[in-house]
BAFI-3210 file (N, C-alpha, C; in Angstrom, 3 decimals, decimal comma, padded with zeros to 6 digits):
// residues 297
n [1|2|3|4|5|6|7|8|9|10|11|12|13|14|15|16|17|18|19|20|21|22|23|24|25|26|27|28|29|30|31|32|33|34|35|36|37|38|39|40|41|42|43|44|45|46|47|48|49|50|51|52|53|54|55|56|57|58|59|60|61|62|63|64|65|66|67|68|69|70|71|72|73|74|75|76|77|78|79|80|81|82|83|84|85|86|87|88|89|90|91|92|93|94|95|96|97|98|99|100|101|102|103|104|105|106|107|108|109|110|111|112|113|114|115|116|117|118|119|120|121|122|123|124|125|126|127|128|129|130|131|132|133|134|135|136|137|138|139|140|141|142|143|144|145|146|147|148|149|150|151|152|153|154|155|156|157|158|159|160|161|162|163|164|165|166|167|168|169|170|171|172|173|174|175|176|177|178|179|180|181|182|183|184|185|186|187|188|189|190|191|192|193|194|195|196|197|198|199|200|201|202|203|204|205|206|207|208|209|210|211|212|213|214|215|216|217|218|219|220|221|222|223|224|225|226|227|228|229|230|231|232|233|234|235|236|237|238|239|240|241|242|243|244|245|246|247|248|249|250|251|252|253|254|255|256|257|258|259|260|261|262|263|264|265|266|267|268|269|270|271|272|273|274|275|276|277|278|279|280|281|282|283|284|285|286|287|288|289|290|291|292|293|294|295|296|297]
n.u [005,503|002,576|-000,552|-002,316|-004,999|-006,442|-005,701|-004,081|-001,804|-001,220|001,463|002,353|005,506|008,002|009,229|012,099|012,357|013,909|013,807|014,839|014,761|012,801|013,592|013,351|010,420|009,019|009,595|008,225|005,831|005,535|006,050|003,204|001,694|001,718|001,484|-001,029|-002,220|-001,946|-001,956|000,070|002,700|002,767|004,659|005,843|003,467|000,740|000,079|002,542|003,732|005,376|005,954|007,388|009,739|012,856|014,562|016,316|015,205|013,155|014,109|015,712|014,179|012,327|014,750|014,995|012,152|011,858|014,135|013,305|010,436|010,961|010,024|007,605|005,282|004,567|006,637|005,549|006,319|005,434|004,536|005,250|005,466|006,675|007,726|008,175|010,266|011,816|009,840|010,346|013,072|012,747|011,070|012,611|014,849|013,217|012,987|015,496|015,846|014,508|011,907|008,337|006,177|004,551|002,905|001,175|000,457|-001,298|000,548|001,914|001,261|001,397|-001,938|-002,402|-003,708|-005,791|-004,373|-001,857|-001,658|-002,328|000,114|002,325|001,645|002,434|004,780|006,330|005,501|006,710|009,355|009,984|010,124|007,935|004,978|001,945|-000,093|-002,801|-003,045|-005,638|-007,345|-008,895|-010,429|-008,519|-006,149|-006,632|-006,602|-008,738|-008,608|-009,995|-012,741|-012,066|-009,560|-008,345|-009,097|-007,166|-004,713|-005,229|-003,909|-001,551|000,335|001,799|000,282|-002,206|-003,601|-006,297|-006,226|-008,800|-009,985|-012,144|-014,257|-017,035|-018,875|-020,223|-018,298|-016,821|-018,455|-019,135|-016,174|-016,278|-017,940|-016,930|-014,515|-014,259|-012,210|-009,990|-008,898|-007,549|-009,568|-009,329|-010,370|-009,554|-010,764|-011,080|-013,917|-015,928|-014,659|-015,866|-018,449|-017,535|-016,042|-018,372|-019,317|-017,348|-014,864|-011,701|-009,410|-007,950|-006,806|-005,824|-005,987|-006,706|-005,864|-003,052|-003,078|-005,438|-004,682|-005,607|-008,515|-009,290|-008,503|-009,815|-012,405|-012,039|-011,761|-013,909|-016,306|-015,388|-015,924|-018,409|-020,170|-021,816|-022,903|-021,734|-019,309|-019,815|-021,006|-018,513|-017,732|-019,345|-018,917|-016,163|-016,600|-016,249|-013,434|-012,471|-013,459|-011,565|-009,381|-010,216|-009,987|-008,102|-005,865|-005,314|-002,897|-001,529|-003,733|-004,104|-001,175|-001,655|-003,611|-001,948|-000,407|-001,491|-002,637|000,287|001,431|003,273|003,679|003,191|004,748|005,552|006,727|008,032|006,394|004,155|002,391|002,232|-000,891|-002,677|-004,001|-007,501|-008,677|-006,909|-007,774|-010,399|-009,751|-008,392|-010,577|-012,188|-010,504|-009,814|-012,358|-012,774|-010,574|-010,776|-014,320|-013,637|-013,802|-014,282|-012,630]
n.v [003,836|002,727|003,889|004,038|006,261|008,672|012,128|012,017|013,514|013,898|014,621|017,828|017,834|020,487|023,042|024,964|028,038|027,046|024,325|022,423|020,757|021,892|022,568|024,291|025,398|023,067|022,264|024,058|024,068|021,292|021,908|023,074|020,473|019,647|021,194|021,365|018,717|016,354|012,702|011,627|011,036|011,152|010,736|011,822|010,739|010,835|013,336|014,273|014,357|012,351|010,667|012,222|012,625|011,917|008,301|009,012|011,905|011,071|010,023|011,670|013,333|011,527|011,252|013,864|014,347|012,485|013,410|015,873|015,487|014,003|011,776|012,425|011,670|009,081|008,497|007,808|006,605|006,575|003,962|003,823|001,680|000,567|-001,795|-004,720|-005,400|-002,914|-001,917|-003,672|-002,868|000,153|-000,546|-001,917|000,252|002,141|001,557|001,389|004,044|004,736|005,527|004,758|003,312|002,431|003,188|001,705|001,290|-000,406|-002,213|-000,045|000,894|-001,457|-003,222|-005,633|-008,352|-010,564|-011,934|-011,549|-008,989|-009,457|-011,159|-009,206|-007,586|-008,915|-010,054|-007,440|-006,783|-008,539|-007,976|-006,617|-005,516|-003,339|-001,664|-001,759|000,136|-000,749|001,200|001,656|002,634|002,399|004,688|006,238|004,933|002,532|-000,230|-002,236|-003,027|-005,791|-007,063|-010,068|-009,676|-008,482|-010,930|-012,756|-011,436|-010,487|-012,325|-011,894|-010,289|-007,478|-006,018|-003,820|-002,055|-000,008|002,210|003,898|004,760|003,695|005,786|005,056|004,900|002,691|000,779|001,168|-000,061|-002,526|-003,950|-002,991|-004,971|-007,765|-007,815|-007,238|-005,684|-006,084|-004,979|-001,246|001,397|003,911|007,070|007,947|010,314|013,730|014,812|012,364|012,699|012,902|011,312|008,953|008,616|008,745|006,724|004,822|004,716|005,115|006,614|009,671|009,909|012,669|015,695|018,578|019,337|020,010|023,073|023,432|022,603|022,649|022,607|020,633|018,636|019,324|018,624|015,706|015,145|015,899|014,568|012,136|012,552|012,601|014,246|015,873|017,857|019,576|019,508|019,066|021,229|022,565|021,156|021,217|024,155|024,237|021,679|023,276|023,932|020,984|019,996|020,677|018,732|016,447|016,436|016,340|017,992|018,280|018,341|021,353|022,449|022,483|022,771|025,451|026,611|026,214|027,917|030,325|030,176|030,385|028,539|027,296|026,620|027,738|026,394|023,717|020,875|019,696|017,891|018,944|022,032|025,348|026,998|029,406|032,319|032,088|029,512|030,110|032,129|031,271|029,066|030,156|032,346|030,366|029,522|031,880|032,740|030,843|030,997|033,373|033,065|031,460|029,333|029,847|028,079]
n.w [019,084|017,049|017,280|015,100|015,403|015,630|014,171|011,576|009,632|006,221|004,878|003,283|001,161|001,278|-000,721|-001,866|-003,688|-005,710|-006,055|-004,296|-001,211|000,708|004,172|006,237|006,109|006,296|008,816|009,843|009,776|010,312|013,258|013,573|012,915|015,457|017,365|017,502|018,074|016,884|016,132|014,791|011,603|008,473|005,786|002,011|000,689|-001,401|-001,309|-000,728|-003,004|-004,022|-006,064|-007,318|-005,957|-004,750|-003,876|-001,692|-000,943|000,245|002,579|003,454|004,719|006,147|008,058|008,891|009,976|012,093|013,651|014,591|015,535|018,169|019,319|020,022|018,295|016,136|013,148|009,771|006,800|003,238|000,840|-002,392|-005,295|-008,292|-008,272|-006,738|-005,297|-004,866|-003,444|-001,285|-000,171|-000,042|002,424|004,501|004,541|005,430|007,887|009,299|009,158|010,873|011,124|012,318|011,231|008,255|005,532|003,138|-000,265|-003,362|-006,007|-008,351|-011,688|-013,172|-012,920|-010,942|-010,048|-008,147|-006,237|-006,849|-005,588|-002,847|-002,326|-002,828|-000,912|001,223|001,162|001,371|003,972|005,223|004,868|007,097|010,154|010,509|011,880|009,429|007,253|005,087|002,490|001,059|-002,286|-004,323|-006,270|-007,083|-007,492|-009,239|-008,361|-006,148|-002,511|-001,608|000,712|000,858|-000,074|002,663|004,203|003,382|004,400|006,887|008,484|008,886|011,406|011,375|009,544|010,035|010,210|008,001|005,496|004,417|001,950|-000,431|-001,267|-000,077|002,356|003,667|003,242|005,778|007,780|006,645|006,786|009,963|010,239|009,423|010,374|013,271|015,386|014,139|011,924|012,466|011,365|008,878|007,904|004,467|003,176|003,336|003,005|003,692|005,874|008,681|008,521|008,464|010,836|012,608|011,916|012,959|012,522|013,243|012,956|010,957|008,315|007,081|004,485|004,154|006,730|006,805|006,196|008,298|010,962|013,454|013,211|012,128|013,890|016,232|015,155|014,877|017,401|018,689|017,517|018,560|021,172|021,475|021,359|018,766|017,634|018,056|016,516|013,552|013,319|012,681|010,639|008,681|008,145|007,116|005,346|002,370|002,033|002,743|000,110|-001,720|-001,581|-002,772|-005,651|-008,703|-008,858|-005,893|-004,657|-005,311|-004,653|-001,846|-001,051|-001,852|000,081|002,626|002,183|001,874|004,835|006,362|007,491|004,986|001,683|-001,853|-003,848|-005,890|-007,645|-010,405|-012,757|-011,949|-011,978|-010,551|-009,585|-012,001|-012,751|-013,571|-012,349|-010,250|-008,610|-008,046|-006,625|-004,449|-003,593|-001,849|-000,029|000,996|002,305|003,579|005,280|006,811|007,788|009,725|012,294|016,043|017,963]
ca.u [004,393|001,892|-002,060|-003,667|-006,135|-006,372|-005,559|-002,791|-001,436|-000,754|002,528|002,909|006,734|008,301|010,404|012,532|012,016|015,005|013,723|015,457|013,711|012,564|013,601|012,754|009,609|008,496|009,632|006,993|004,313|005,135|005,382|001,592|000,668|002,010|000,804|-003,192|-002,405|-002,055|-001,429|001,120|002,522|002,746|005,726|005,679|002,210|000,361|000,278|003,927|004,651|005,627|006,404|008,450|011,113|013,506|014,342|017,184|015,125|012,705|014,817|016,289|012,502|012,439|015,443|014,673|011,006|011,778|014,244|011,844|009,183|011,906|009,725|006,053|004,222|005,156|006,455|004,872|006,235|004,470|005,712|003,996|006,209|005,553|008,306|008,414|011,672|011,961|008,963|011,182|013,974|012,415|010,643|013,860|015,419|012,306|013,040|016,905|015,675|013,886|010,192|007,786|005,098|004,619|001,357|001,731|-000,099|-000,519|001,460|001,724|001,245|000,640|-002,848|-002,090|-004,735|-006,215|-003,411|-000,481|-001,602|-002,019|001,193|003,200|001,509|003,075|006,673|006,481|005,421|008,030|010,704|010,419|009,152|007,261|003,637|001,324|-001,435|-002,714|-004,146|-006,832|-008,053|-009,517|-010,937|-007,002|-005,240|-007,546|-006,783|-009,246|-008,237|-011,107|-012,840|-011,549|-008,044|-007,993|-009,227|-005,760|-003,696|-005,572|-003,174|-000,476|000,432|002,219|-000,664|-002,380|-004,490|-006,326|-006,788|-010,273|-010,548|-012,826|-015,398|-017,925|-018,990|-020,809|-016,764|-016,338|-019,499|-018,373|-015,061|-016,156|-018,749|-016,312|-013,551|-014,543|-011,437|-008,492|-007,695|-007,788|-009,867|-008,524|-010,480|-008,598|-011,020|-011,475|-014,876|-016,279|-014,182|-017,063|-019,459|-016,731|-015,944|-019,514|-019,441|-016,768|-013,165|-010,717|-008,468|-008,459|-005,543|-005,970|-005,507|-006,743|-005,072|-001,911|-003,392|-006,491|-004,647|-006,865|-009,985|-009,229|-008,624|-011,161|-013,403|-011,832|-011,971|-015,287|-016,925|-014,840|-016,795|-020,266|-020,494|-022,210|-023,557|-020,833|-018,231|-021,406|-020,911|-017,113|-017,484|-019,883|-018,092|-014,656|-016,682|-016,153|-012,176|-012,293|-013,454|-009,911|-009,264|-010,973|-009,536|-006,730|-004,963|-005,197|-001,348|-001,641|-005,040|-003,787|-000,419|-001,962|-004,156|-001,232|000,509|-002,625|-002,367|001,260|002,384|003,876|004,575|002,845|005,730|005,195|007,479|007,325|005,039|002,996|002,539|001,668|-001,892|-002,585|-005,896|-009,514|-008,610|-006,316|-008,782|-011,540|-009,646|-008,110|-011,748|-012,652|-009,452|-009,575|-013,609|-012,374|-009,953|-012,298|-014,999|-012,788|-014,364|-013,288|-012,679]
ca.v [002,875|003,441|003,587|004,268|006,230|010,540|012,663|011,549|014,522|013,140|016,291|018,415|018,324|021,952|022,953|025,945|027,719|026,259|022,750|021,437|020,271|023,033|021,504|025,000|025,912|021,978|022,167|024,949|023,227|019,691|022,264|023,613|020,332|019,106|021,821|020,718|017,561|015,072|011,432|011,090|012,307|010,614|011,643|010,757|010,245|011,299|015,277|014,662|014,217|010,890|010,525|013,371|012,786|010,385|007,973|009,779|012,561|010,862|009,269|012,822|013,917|010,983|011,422|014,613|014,800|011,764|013,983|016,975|015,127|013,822|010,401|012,629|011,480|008,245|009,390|006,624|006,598|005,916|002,980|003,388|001,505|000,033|-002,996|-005,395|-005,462|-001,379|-001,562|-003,868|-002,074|001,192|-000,715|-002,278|001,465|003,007|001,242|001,890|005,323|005,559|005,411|003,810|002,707|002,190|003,491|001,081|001,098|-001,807|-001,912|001,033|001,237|-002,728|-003,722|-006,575|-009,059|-010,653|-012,848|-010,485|-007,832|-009,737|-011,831|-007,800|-006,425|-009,793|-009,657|-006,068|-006,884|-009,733|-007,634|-005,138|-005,274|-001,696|-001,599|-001,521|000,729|-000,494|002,585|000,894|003,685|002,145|005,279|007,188|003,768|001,192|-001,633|-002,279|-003,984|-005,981|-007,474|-010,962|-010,008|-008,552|-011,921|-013,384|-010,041|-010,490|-013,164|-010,881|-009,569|-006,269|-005,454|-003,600|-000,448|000,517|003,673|003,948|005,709|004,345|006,439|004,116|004,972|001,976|000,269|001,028|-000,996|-003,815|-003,989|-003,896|-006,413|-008,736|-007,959|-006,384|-004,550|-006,799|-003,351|-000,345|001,852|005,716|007,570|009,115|011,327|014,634|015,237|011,619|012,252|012,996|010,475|007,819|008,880|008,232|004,945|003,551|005,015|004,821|008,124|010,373|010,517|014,042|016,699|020,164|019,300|020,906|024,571|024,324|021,352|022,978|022,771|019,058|017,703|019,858|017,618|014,254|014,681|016,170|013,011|010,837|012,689|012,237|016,083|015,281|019,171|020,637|018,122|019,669|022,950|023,093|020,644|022,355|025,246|023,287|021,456|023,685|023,957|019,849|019,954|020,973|017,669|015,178|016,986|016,021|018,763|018,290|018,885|022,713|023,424|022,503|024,183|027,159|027,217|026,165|029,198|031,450|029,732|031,009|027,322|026,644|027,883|027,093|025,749|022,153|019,852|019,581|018,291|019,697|023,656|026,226|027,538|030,563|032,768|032,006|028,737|030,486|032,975|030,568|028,271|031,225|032,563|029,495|029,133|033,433|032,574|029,940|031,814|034,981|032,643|030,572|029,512|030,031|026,742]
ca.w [018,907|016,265|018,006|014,380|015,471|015,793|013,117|010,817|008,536|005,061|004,712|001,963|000,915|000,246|-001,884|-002,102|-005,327|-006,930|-006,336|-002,971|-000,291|001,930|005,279|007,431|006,125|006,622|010,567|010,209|009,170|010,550|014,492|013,928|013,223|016,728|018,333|017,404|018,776|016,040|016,704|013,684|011,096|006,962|004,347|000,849|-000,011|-002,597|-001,258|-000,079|-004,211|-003,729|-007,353|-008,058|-004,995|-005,237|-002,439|-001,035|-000,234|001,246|003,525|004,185|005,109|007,296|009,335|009,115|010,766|012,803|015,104|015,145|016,599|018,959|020,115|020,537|017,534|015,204|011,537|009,090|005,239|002,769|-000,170|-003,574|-005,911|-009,162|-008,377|-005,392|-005,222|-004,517|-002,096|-000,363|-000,340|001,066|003,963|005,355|004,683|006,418|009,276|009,397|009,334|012,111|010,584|012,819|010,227|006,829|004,451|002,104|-001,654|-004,032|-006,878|-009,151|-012,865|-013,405|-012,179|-010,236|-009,345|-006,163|-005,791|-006,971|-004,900|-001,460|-002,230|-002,962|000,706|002,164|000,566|001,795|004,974|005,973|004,942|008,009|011,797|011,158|011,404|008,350|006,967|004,090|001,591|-000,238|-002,653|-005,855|-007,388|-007,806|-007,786|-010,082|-007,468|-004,745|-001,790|-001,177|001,869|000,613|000,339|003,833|004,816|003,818|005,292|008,419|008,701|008,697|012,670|011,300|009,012|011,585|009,563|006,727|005,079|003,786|000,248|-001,479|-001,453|-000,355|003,804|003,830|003,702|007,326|008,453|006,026|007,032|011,245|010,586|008,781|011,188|014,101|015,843|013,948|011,706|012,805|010,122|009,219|006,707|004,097|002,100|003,575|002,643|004,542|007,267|009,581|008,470|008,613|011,959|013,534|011,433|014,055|012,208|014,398|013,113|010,120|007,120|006,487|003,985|004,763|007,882|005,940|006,259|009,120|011,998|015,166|012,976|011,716|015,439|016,945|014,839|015,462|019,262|019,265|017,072|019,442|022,935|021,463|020,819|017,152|016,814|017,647|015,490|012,475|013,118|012,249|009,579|007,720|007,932|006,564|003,684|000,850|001,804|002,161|-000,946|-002,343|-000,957|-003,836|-007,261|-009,061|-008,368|-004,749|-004,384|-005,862|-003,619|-000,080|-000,921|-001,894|001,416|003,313|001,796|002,743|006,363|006,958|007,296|004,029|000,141|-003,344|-004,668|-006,316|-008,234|-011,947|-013,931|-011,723|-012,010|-009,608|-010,044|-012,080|-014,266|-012,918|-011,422|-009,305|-008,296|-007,664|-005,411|-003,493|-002,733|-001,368|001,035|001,778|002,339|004,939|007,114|006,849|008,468|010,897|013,783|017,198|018,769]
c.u [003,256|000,652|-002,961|-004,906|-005,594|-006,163|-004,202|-002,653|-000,884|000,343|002,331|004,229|007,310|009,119|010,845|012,120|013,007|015,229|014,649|014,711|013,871|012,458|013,036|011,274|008,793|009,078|008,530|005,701|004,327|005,219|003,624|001,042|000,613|001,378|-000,462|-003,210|-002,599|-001,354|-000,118|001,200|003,053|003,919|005,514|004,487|001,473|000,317|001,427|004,572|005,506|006,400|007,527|009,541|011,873|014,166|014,771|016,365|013,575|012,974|015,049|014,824|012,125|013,351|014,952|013,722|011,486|012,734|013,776|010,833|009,565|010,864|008,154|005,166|005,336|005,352|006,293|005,604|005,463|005,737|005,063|005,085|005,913|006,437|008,188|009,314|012,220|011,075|009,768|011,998|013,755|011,604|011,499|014,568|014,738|012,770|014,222|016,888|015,366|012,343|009,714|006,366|005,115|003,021|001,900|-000,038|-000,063|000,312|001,261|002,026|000,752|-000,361|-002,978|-003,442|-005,329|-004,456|-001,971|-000,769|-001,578|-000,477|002,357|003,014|002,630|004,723|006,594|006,397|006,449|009,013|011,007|009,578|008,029|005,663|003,019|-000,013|-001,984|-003,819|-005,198|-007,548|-007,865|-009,566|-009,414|-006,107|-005,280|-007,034|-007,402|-008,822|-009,529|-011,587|-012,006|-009,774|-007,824|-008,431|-007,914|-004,854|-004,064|-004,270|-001,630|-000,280|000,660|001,232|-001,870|-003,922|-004,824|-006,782|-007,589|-010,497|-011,307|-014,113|-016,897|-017,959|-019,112|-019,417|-016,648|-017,052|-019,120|-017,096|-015,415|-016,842|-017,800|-015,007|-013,140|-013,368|-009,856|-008,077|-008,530|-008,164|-009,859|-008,656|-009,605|-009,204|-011,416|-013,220|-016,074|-015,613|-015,622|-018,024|-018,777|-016,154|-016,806|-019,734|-018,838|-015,390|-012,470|-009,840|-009,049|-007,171|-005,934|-005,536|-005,357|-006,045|-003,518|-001,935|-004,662|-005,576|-005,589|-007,714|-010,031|-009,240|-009,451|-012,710|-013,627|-012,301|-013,205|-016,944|-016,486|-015,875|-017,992|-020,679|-020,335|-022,303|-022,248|-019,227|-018,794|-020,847|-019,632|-016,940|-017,929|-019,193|-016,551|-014,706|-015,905|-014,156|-011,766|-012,410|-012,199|-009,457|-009,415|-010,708|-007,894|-005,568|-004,895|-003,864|-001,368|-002,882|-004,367|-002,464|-000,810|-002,636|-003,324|-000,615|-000,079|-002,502|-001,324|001,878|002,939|003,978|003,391|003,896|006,038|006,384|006,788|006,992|004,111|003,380|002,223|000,259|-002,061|-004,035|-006,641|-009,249|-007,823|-006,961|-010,030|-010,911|-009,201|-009,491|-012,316|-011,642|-009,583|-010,940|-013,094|-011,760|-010,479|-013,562|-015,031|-013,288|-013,807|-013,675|-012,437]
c.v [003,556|002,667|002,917|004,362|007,830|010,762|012,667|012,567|014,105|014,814|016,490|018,202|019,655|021,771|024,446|026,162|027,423|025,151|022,265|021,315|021,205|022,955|022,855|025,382|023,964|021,496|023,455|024,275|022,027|020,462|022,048|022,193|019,196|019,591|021,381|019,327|016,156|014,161|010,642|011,479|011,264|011,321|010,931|009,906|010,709|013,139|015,758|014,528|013,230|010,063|010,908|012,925|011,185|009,806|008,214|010,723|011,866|010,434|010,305|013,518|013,011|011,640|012,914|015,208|013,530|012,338|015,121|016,618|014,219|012,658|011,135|012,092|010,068|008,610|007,896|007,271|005,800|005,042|003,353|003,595|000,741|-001,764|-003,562|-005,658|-004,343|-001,699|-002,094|-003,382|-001,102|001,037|-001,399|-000,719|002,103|002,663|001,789|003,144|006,176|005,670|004,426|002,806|002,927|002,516|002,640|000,857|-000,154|-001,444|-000,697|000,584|-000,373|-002,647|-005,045|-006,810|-009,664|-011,025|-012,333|-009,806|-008,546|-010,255|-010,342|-007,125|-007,834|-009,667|-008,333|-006,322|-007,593|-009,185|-006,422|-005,895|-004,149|-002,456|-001,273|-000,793|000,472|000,547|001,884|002,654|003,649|003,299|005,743|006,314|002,743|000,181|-001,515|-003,388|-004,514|-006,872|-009,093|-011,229|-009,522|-009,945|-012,774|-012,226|-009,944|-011,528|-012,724|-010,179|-007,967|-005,643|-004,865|-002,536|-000,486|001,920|003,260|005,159|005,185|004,602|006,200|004,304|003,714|000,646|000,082|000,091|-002,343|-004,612|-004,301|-005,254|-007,592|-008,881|-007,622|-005,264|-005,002|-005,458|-002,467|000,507|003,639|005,484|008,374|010,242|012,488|015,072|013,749|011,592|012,355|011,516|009,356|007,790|008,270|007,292|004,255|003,447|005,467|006,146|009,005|010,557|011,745|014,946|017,482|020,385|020,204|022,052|024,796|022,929|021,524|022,237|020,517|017,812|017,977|018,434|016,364|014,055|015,386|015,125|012,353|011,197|012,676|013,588|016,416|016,776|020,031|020,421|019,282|020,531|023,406|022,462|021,523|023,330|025,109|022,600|022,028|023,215|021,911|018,973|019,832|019,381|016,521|015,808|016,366|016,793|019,742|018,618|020,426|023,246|023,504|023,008|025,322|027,890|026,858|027,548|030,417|031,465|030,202|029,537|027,116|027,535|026,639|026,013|024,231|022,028|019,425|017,752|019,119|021,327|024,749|026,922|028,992|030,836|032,183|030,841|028,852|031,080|032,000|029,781|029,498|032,357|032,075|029,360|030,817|033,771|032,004|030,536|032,924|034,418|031,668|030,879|029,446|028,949|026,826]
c.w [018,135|016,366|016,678|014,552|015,665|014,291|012,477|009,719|007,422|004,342|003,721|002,258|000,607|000,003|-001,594|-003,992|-006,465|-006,664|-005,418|-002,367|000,732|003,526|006,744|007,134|006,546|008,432|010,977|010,697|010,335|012,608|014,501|013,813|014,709|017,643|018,593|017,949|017,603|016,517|016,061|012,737|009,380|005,900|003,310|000,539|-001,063|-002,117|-000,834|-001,810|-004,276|-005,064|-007,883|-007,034|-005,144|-003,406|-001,339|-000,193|000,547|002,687|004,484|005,114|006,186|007,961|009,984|010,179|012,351|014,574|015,484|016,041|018,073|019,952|020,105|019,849|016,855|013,738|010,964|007,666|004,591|001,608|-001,078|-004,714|-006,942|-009,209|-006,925|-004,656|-004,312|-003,163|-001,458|000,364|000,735|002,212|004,621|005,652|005,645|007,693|010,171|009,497|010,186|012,111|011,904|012,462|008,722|006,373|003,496|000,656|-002,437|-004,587|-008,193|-010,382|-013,363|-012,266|-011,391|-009,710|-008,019|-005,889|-005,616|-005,887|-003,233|-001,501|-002,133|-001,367|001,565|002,099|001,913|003,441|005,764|005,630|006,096|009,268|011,703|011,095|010,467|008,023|005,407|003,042|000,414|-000,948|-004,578|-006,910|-007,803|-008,255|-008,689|-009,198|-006,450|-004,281|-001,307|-000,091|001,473|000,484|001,716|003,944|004,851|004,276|006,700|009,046|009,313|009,876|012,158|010,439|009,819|010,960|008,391|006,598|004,103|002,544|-000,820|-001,411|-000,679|001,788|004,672|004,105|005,378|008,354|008,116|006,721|008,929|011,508|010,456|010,075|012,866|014,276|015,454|012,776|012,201|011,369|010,013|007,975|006,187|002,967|002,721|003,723|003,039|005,896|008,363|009,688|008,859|010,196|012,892|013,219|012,421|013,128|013,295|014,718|011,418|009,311|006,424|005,450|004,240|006,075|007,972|006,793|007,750|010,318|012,630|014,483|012,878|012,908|016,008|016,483|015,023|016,849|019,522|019,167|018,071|020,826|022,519|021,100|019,054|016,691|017,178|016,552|013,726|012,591|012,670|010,883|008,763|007,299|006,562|005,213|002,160|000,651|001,941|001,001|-002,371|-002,114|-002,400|-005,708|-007,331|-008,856|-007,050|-004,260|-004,260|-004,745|-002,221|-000,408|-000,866|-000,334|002,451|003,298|002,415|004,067|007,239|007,422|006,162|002,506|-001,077|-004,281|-004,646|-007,662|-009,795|-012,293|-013,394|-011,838|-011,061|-010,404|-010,923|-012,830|-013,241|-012,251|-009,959|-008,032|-007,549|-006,804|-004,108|-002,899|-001,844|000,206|001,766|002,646|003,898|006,290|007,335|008,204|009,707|011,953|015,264|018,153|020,524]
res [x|x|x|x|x|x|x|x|x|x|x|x|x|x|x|x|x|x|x|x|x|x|x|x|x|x|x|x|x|x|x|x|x|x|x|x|x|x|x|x|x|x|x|x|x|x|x|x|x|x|x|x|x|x|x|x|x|x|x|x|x|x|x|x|x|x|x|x|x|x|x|x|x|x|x|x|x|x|x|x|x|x|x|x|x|x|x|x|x|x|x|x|x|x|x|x|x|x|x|x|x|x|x|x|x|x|x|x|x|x|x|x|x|x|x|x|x|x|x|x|x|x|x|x|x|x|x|x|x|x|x|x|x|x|x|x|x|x|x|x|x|x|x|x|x|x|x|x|x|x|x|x|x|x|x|x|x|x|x|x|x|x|x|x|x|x|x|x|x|x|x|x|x|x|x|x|x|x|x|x|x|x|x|x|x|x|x|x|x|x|x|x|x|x|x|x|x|x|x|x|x|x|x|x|x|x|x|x|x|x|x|x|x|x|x|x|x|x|x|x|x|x|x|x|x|x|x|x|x|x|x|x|x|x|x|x|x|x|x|x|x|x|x|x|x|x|x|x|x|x|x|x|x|x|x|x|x|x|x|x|x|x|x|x|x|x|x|x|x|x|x|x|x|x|x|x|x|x|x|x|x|x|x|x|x|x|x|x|x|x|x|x|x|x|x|x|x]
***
């Protein structure tokens, strides 16, 4: 059963370095971030390389995590397809898989309008029982989901969640005024998680979560008990490395500080490249800065 609400880990995928899917070093990773207490766990999203894998192995990444976490947490895939047809497709599969929620995206590469885009979450939706999150996140996607099309998706029982990206804090107030408690709202930008938190967000679609889990829940469940200064005091701290978080080559940063972390590996899926020269250097100060100054929870 999927609450949508705690800290939701949006996975890195690994890779071996001859390009398979790195299935022991990702029972690494996807332990630590059980241990910290996360509420659930995301494959195939935009830091799972979502692009690059094809649907097979996501599937394999499902079954995969789904008997690792052996019933404790709900594994959610994500859809982000540029046909309606496909999305279909892989949310009947998700299910057959074992998935117990769906992140679902509009439509990729066509901009699809009001009407397209609610009519594509609905298709999508009536072709599965799972529960729905939908990822509204205008600035990386060019489609906003806007308060007017939730108004017809409210309609929608299995549409249950949104993930909050864009940018905009002032969203989460919007969104309870308009709806009060009919979705559940789970920021997904690293670097508002906090603020979006004390707004009245429900959970947190995480990044840095990758490489710091403790620090990332520590914060959720310390916003959630009213303990504002001490929630502050870890954030702060965490900023610069949530920072990594909001660049385009957000894939390459949170590997690398996963890699630093001892959960996980640099190694990313072409087009993309592994970091190297002064940008290398400069993000790896920032992440060697971090666990140098790691606070003791």
């Amino acid at each position: 059963m999927v609450q949508w609400k705690g800290v939701y880990p949006a996975l890195t995928t690994k890779f071996t370095p001859d390009d398979k899917l790195d299935f022991k070093l990702f029972e690494k990773n996807l332990n630590a971030q059980l241990e910290a207490g996360v509420e659930g766990v995301i494959l195939g999203g935009t830091l799972g390389e979502a692009s690059v894998l094809s649907s097979e192995e996501k599937f394999d990444l499902v079954k995969f995590a789904v008997d690792k976490v052996a019933g404790k947490v709900p594994v959610v895939m994500n859809i982000a397809e540029g046909s309606t047809r496909e999305a279909v497709k892989l949310a009947t599969d998700a299910e057959k898989f074992g998935a117990k929620g769906l992140m679902l995206l509009p439509p990729m590469r066509y901009k699809s309008d009001h009407r397209e885009t609610v009519t594509y979450f609905k298709a999508v939706a009536s072709a599965s029982s799972l529960p729905i999150m939908i990822y509204n996140n205008p600035v990386d996607y060019k489609i906003e989901v806007t308060l007017e099309m939730f108004d017809e998706l409210a309609e929608v029982p299995s549409i249950q969640a949104i993930k909050e990206s864009t940018r905009d804090v002032t969203n989460v107030t919007r969104l309870k005024n308009r709806f009060g408690n009919r979705f559940k709202i789970l920021c997904g930008v690293d670097t508002l998680a906090m603020e979006e938190l004390v707004l009245g967000a429900d959970g947190w679609v995480a990044g840095l979560v990758c490489a710091f889990p403790q620090e990332t829940v520590a914060v959720y469940k310390l916003v959630k008990a009213g303990r504002i200064n001490e929630a502050l005091k870890i954030y702060r701290w965490f900023m610069p490395l949530l920072e990594l978080d909001i660049h385009p080559k957000l894939v390459q940063y949170i590997k690398l500080a996963e890699q630093e972390a001892g959960i996980g590996s640099e190694t990313v899926r072409g087009p993309r490249l592994t970091l190297v020269g002064e940008e290398r250097e400069r993000v790896l100060r920032i992440i060697r800065e971090g666990i140098k100054t790691r606070p003791k929870l």
